[in-house]
C-alpha positions, 0 to 999 in steps of 0.5 A: 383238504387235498386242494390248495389255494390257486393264489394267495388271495384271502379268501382262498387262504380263508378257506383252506384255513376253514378246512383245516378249523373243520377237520380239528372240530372232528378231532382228527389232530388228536390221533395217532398221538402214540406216534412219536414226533419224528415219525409224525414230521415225516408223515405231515412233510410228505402232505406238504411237498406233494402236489395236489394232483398226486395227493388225490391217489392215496389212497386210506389209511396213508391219506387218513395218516398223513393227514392226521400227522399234518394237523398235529 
C-alpha cells in the first residue's frame, strides 16, 4: 500500500487500486469509525502528502491509523 505508481501507466494504477480492493475485503475502511471527520481528514492527508520513502518509517499503529483514515 505504501508504494505508489512510478507512472500513470494503467497497469500500475490498477494495481494500486487492487491494493486499495484487498485492504476494504479485510475491513480495514470500517475502523475508527468513532473518529470524527475532521480528525479522519488529517490523518488520510498526512498518508497522501508523504513520499513513499518516509512512509516505510512509521511505525504501528500511526501506520495502521493512517491508513484506516485514508480508505474511509
Amino acid at each position: 500500500m505504501w508504494s505508489t505508481p512510478a507512472k500513470h501507466y494503467t497497469r500500475q494504477i490498477a494495481e494500486v487500486h487492487e491494493r486499495i480492493a484487498f485492504l476494504k475485503e479485510l475491513g480495514l475502511d470500517r475502523h475508527l469509525s468513532e473518529l470524527n471527520d475532521t480528525l479522519v481528514r488529517r490523518y488520510a492527508w498526512r498518508m497522501s502528502t508523504r513520499p513513499p520513502s518516509v512512509s516505510e518509517r512509521i511505525t504501528e499503529p500511526a501506520r495502521a491509523v493512517e491508513s484506516a483514515c485514508f480508505l474511509r
